[in-house]
Structures are given as structure tokens and as C-alpha cells.
C-alpha positions in Angstrom: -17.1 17.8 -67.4 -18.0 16.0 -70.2 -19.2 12.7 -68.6 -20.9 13.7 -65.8 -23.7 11.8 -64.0 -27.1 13.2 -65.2 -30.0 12.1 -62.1 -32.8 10.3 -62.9 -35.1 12.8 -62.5 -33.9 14.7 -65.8 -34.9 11.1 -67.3 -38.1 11.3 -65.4 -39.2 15.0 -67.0 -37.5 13.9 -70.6 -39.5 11.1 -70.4 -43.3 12.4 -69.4 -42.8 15.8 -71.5 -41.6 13.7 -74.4 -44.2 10.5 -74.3 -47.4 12.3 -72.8 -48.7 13.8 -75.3 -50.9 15.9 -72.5 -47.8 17.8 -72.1 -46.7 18.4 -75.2 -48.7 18.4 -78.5 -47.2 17.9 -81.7 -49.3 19.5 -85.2 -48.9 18.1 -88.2 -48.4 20.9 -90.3 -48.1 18.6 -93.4 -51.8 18.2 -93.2 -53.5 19.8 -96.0 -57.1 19.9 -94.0 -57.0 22.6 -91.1 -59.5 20.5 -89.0 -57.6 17.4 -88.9 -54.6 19.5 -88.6 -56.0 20.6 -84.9 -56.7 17.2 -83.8 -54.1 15.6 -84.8 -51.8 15.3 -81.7 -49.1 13.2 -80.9 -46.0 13.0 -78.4 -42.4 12.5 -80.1 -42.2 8.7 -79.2 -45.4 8.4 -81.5 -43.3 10.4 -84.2 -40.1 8.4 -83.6 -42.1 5.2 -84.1 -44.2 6.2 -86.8 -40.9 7.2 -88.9 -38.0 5.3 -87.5 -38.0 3.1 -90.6 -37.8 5.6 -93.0 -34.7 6.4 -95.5 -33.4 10.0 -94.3 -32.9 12.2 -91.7 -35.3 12.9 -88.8 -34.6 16.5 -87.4 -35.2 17.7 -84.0 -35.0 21.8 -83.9 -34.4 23.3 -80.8 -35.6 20.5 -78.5 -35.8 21.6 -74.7 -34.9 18.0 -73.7 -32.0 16.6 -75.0 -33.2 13.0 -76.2 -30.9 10.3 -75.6 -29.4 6.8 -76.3 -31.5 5.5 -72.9 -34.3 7.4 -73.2 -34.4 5.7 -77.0 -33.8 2.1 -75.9 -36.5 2.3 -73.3 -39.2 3.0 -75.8 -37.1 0.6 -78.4 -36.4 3.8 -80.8 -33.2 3.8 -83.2 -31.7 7.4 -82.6 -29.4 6.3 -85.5 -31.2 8.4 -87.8 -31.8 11.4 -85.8 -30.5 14.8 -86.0 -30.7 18.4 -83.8 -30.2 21.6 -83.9 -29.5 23.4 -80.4 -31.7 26.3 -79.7 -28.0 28.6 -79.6 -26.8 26.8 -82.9 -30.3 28.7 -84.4 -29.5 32.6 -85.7 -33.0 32.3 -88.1 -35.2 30.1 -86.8 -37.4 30.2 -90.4 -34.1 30.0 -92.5 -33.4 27.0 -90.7 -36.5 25.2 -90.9 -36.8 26.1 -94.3 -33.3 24.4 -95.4 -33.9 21.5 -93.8 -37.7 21.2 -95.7 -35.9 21.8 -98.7 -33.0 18.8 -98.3 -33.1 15.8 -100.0 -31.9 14.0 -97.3 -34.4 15.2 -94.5 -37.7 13.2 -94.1 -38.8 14.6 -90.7 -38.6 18.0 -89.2 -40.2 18.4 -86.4 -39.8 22.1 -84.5 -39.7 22.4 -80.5 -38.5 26.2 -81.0 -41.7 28.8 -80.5 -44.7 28.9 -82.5 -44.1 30.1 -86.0 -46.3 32.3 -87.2 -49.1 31.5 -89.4 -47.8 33.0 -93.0 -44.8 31.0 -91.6 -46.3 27.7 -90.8 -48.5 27.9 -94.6 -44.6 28.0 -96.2 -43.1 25.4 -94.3 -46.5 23.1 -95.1 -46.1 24.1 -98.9 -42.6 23.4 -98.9 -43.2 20.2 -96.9 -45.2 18.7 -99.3 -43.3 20.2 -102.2 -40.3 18.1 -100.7 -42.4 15.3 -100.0 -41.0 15.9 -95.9 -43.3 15.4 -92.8 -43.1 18.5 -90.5 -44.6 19.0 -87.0 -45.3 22.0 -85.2 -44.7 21.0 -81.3 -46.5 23.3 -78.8 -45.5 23.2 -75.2 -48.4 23.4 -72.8 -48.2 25.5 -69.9 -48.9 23.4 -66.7 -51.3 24.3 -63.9 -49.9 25.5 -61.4 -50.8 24.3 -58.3 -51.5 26.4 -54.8 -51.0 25.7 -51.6 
């Protein structure tokens, strides 16, 4: 049960949601200027990259795709410094976001749970940079779907 086979196309979908940026967008919340707030975009490889090297944790909350040790070696990405909180380990989403602004020892929170809202998201960017902690606002897009 616990070592079963997981098929390559759970790979395939972790890795196009997570490095295509068309399919997921990640805010900067941490921005202080709203305009560069919307365009500023990125997929969670991009993230990874851009704060791998820091001292601290990087927090994934409520990620629908489990990243792992695989999916991190194939973009070269240390997960060593990577933590996440399960969607059904969450009882308050904002509590929980909020704690981990507020810890010294949390660098990056990035949120993969539903939009907060926007008194919500003004909070977690003031406590953000209070802390001196990056944290991103991922939005999943809805995909087209197609007819037949």
C-alpha cells in the first residue's frame, strides 16, 4: 500500500500543471505595486529555482499535485528544503497561512488552496513583508474544454 507503482502519466500532469505556467499562475502577493502584482506570473519550477538557495523553509499549502523526489531531479530542484501541508491536514485555511508568514523559519509560502479573499490576501502581503517572507497566490486555470 504504501509503495505502490504510481504511472507515468500522474508524472505527465504533475509535470505540465506544475512547469507551464499557462496552466497554473502563480501571484506574487509580496508585491507592493498591484500592476506588477497581475503580471507577474510564474509556474512552481520558476519558484523552486528562484528560492532553492535560500536559508528556511519553502511551504507548499494544499498543493493538488504531490511534488516529488523525481519530478525535483528532472528539473535539478533540491526538495530538501521543502515543506506541505495537505489540503485535509488544513481546518483554517487563513490561520494556517498566517502562522507560517509569521515563522522565522519560513522563507516561502506559496498557497495552491482556493483564492483567498482580497482583505485576506492585503494581510498575508503585510505580514509577508513584515516577516521579510515571499508569498504567492497560485490560481488554477480552468482548461477549455474541448467538443467533439
Amino acid at each position: 500500500m504504501y509503495h505502490r507503482s504510481v504511472s507515468n502519466r500522474f508524472y505527465a500532469t504533475t509535470d505540465s500543471i506544475y512547469s507551464n505556467s499557462s496552466l497554473t499562475r502563480i501571484h506574487s502577493v509580496t508585491d507592493t505595486d498591484i500592476a506588477e502584482t497581475e503580471n507577474s506570473k510564474h509556474s512552481l519550477v520558476q519558484l523552486m529555482r528562484q528560492h532553492q538557495n535560500q536559508t528556511g523553509w519553502i511551504l507548499l499549502v494544499a498543493p493538488a499535485h504531490i511534488p516529488d523526489k523525481d519530478w525535483a531531479e528532472q528539473y535539478q530542484l533540491s526538495m530538501h528544503n521543502v515543506l506541505m501541508v495537505h489540503h485535509k491536514q488544513i481546518q483554517d485555511l487563513t490561520s494556517t497561512i498566517e502562522q507560517a508568514l509569521k515563522s522565522p523559519s519560513c522563507k516561502v509560502v506559496i498557497n495552491f488552496a482556493p483564492q483567498l479573499n482580497k482583505q485576506q490576501l492585503n494581510e498575508c502581503r503585510k505580514l509577508a513583508l513584515a516577516n521579510d517572507t515571499w508569498f504567492y497566490q497560485c490560481e488554477a486555470m480552468q482548461q477549455e474544454q474541448l467538443t467533439h
